[in-house]
Backbone as a chain_set.jsonl record, in Angstrom:
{"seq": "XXXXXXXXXXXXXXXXXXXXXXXXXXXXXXXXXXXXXXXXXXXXXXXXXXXXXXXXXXXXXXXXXXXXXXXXXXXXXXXXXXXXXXXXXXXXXXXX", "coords": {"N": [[114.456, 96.203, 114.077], [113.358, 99.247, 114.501], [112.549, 102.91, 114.034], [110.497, 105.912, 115.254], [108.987, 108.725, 113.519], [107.439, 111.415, 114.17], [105.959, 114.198, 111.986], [105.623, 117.193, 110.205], [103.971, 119.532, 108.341], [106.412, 121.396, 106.003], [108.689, 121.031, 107.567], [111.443, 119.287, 107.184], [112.131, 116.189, 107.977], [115.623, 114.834, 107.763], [117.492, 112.448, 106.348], [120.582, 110.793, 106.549], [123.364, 108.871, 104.888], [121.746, 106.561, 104.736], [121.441, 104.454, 103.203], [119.249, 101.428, 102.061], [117.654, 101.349, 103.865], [114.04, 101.134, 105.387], [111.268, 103.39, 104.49], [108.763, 103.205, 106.074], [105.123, 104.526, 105.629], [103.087, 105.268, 108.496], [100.822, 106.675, 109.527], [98.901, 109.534, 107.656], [100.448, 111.277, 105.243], [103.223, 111.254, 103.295], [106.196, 112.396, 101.838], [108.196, 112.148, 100.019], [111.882, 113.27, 99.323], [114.755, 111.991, 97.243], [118.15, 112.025, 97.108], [119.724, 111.919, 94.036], [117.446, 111.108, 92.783], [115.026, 111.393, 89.857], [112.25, 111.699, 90.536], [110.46, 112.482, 93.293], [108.508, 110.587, 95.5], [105.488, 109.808, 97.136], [103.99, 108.662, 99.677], [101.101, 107.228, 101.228], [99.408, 105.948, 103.807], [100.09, 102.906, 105.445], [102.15, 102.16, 103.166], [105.315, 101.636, 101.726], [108.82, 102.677, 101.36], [112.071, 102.307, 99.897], [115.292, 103.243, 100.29], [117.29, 104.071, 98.178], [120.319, 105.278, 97.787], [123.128, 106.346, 99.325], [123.091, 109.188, 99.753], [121.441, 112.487, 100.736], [118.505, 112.152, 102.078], [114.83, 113.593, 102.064], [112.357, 113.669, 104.288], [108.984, 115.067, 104.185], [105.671, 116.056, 106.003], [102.683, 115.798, 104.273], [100.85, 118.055, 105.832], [100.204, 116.435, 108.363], [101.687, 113.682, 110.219], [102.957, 110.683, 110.43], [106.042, 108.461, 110.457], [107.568, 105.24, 109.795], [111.136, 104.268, 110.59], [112.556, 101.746, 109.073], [115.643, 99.682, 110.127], [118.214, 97.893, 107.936], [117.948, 94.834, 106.666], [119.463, 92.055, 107.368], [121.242, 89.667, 104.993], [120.48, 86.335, 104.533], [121.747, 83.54, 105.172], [121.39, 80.862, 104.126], [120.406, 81.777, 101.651], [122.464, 83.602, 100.582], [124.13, 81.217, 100.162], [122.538, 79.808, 98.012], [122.572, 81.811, 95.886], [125.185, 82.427, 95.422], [125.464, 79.596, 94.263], [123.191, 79.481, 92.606], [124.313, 82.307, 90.794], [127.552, 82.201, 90.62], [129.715, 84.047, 89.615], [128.778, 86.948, 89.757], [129.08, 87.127, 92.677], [131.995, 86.36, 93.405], [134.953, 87.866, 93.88], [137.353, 88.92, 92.43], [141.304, 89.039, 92.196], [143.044, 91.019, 90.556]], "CA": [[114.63, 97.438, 114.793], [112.876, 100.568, 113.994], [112.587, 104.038, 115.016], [109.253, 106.212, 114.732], [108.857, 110.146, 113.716], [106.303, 112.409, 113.96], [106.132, 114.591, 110.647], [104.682, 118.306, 109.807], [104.703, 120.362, 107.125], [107.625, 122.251, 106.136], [109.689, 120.928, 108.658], [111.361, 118.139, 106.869], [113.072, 114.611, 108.332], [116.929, 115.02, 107.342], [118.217, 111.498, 106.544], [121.893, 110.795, 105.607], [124.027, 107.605, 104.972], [120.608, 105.243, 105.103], [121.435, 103.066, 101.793], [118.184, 100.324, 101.92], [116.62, 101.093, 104.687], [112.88, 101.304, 104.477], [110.7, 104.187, 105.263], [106.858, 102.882, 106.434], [104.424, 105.829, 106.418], [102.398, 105.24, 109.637], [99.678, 107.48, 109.42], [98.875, 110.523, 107.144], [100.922, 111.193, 104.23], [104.636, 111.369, 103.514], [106.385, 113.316, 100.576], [110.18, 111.875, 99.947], [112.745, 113.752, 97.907], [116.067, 111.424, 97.7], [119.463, 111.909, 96.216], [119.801, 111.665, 92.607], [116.368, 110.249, 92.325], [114.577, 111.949, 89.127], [110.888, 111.865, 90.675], [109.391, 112.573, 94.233], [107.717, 109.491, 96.093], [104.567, 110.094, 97.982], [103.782, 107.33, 100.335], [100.095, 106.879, 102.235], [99.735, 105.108, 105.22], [100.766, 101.146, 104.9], [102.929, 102.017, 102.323], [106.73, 101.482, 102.173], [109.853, 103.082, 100.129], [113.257, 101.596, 100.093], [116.134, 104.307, 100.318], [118.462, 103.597, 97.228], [121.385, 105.366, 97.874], [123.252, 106.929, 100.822], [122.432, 110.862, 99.652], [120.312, 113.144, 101.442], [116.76, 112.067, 101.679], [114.27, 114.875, 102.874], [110.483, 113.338, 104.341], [107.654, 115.544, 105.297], [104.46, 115.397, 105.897], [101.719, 116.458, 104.071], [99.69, 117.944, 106.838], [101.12, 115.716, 109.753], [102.143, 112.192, 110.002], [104.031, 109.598, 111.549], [106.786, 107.431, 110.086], [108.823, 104.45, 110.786], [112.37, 103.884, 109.268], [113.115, 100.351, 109.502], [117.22, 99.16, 109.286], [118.11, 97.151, 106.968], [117.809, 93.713, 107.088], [121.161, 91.276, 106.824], [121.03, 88.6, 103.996], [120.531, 85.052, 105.354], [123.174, 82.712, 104.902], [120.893, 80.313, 102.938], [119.937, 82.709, 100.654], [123.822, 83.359, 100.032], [124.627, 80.168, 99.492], [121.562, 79.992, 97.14], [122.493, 83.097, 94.983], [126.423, 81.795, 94.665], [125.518, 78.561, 93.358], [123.137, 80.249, 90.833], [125.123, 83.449, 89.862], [129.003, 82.477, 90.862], [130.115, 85.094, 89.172], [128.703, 87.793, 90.241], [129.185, 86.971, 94.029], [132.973, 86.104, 93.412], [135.622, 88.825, 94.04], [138.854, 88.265, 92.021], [142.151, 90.064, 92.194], [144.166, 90.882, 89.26]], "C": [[114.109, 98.589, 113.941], [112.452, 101.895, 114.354], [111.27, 105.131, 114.521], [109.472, 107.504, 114.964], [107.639, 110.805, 113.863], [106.539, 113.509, 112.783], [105.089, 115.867, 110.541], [105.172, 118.706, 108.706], [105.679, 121.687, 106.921], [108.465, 122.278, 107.391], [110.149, 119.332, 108.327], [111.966, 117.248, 107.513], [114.212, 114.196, 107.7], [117.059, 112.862, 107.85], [119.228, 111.434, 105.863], [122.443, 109.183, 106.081], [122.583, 106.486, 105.414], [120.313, 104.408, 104.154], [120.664, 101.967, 102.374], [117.838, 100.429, 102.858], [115.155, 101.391, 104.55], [112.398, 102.374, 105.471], [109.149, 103.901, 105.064], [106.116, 104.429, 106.641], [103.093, 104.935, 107.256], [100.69, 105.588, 109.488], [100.205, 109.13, 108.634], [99.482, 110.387, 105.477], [102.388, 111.815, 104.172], [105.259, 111.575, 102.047], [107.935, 113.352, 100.781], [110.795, 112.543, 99.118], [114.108, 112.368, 98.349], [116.963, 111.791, 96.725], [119.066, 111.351, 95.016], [119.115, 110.768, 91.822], [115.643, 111.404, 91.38], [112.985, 112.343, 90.025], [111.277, 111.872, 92.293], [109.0, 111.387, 94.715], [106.814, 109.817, 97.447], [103.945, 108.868, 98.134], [102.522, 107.627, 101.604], [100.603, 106.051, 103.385], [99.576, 103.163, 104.665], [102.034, 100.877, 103.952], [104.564, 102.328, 102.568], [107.684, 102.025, 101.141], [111.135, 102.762, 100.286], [113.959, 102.836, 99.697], [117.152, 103.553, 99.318], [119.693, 104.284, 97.039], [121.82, 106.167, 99.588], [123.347, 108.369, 100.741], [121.823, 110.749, 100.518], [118.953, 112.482, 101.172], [116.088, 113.445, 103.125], [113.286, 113.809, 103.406], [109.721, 114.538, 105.018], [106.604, 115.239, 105.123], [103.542, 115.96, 104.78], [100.688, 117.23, 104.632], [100.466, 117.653, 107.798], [101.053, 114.914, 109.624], [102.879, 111.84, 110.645], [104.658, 108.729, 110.256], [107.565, 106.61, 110.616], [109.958, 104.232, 109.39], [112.804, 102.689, 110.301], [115.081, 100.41, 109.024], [117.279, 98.533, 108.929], [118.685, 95.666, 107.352], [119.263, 92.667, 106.573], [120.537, 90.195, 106.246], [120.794, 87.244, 105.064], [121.287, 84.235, 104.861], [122.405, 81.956, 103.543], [120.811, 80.989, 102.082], [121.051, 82.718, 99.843], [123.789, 82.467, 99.499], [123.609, 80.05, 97.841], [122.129, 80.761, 95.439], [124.794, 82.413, 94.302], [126.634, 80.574, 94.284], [124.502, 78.956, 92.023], [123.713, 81.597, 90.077], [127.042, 83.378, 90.897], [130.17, 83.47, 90.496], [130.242, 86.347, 89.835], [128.507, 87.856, 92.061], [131.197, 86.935, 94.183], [134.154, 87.35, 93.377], [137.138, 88.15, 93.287], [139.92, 90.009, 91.749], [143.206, 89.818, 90.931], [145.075, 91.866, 89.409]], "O": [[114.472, 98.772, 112.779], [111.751, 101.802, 115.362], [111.07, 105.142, 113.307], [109.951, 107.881, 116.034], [106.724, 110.172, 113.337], [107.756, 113.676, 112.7], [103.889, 115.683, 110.746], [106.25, 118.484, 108.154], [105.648, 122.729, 107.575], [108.825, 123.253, 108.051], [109.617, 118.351, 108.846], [112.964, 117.899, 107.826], [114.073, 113.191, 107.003], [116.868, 112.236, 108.892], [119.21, 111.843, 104.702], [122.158, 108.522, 107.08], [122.613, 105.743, 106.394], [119.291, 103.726, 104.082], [121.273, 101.384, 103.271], [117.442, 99.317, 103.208], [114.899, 101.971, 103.495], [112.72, 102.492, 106.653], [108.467, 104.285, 104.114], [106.405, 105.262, 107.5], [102.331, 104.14, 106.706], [99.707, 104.855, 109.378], [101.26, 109.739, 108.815], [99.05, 109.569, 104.663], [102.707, 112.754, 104.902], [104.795, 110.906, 101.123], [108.661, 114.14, 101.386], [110.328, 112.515, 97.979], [114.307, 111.938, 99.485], [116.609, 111.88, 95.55], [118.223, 110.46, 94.91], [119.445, 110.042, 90.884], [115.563, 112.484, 91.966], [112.736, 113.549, 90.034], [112.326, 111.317, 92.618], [109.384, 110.699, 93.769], [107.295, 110.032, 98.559], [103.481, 108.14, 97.256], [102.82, 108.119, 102.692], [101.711, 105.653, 103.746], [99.042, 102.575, 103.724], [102.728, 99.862, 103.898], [104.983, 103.104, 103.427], [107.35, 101.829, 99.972], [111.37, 103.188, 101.417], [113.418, 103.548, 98.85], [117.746, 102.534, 99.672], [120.291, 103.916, 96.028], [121.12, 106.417, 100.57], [123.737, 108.885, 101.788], [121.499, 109.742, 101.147], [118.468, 112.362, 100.047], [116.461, 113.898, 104.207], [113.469, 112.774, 102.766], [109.858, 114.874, 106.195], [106.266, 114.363, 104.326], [104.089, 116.987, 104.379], [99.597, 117.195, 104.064], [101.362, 118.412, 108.168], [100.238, 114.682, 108.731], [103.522, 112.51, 111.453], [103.993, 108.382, 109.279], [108.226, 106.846, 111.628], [109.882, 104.117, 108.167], [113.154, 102.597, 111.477], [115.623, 100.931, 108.049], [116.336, 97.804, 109.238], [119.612, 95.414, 108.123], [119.847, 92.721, 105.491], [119.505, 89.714, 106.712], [120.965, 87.322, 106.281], [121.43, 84.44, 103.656], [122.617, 82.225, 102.36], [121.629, 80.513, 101.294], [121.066, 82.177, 98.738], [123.459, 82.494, 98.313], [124.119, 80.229, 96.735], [122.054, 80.315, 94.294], [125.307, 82.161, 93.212], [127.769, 80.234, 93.951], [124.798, 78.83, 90.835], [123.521, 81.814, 88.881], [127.526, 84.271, 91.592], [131.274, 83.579, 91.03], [131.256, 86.827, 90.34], [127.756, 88.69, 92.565], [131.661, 87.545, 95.146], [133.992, 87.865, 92.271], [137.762, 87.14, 93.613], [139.678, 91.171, 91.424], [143.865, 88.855, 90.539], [145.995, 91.985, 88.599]]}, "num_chains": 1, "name": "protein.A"}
């Protein structure tokens, strides 16, 4: 599932609460600020940026542009299983 913007300049793309979802730039060029990220990420067209926390992220365009923000994709069971037979640990929740 994914939802597609249109993008100008100085008129930025308010995202909130979007921990890992990805933002595809479409066409043009796309100029991310995010939450308590040190640097900027400027993303051409094909290119993709994963949202790492649930802060504010700004996008605009450079010019004009299109983006898609994909949602984020649910683990696959295999995979699980996978990941808690090689790191049991860190999958394991214990109460003390």
């Amino acid at each position: 599932m994914h939802t597609d913007y249109e993008l100008a300049s100085a008129r930025p793309l308010r995202l909130e609460k979007a921990h890992a979802k990805v933002i595809e730039c479409v066409t043009g060029t796309a100029w991310i600020t995010a939450y308590a990220q040190f640097e900027d990420c400027v993303l051409r067209g094909g290119e993709r940026y994963t949202i790492p926390n649930d802060g504010l992220v700004l996008v605009e365009a450079v010019g004009s542009g299109r983006i898609r923000v994909h949602g984020t994709a649910a683990p696959r069971p295999a995979l699980l299983r996978w990941l808690n037979l090689a790191l049991p640990h860190t999958l394991t929740t214990r109460n003390t």
